[in-house]
C-alpha positions as CSV (number, residue, x, y, z in Angstrom):
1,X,6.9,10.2,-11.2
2,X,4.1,12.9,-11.2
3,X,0.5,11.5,-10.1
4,X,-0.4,11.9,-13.8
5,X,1.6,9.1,-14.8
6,X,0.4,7.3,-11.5
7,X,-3.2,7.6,-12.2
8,X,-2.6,6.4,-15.8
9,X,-0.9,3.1,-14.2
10,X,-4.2,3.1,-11.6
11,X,-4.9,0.0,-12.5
12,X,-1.7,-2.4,-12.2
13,X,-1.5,-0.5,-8.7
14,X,-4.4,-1.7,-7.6
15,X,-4.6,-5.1,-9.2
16,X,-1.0,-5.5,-7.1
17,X,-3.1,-4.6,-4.1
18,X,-5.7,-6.6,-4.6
19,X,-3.6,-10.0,-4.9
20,X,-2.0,-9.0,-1.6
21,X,-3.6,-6.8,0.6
22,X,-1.1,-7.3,3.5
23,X,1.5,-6.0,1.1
24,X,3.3,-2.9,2.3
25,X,4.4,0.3,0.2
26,X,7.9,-0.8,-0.5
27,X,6.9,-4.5,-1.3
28,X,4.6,-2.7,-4.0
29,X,6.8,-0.3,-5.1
30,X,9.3,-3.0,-6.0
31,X,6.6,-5.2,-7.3
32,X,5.3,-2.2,-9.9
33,X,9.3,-2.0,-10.6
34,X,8.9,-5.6,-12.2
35,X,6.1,-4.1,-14.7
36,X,7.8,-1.5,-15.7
37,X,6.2,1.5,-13.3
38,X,9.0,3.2,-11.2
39,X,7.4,5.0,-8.4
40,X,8.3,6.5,-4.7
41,X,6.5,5.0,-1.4
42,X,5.7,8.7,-0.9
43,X,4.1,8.6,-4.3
44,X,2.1,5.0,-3.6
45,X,1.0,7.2,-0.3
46,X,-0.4,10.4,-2.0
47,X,-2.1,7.5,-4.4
48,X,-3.9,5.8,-1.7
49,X,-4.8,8.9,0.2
50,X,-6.3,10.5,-3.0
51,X,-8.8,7.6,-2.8
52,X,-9.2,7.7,0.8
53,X,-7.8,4.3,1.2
54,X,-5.6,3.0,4.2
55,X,-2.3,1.1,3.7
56,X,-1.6,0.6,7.6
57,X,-0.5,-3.2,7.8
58,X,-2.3,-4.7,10.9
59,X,-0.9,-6.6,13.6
60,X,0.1,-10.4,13.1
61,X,-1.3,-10.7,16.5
62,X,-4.4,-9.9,18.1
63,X,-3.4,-8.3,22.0
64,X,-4.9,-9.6,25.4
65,X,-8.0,-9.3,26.0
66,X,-6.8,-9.8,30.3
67,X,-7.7,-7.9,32.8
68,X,-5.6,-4.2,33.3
69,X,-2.7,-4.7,35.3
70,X,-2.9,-1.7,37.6
C-alpha cells in the first residue's frame, strides 16, 4: 500500500495504537486487516518514523539494579 493510502487511514492506525500501546507491528497489522486496511510492517514502520514516533516494545521486566559482577 503506498503511504498515500496510509496517511488517509492515519486515523484507525493510531486509534489501534492508542488502545494498546504495547501492541507490536504485526499485531497491528493484523488488527488494521479486520477493518479493512491491508498494510506491510515495513509500511506501519515508515508510518511511525514519519511522525518521529517509536514502536520498540519494552522489556516485561525491569533488570538488576546489583552490584557489577566483575
Amino acid at each position: 500500500m503506498r503511504s498515500r493510502r496510509v496517511e488517509e487511514r492515519a486515523a484507525d492506525i493510531l486509534a489501534i495504537w492508542e488502545e494498546r500501546k504495547d501492541i507490536s507491528l504485526e499485531e497491528l497489522r493484523q488488527a488494521l486487516a479486520e477493518v479493512g486496511l491491508t498494510v506491510s510492517v515495513a509500511g506501519l514502520h515508515r508510518f511511525f518514523v514519519r511522525r518521529g514516533m517509536t514502536r520498540k516494545k519494552r522489556l516485561a521486566m525491569q533488570s538488576s539494579k546489583t552490584a557489577p559482577t566483575s
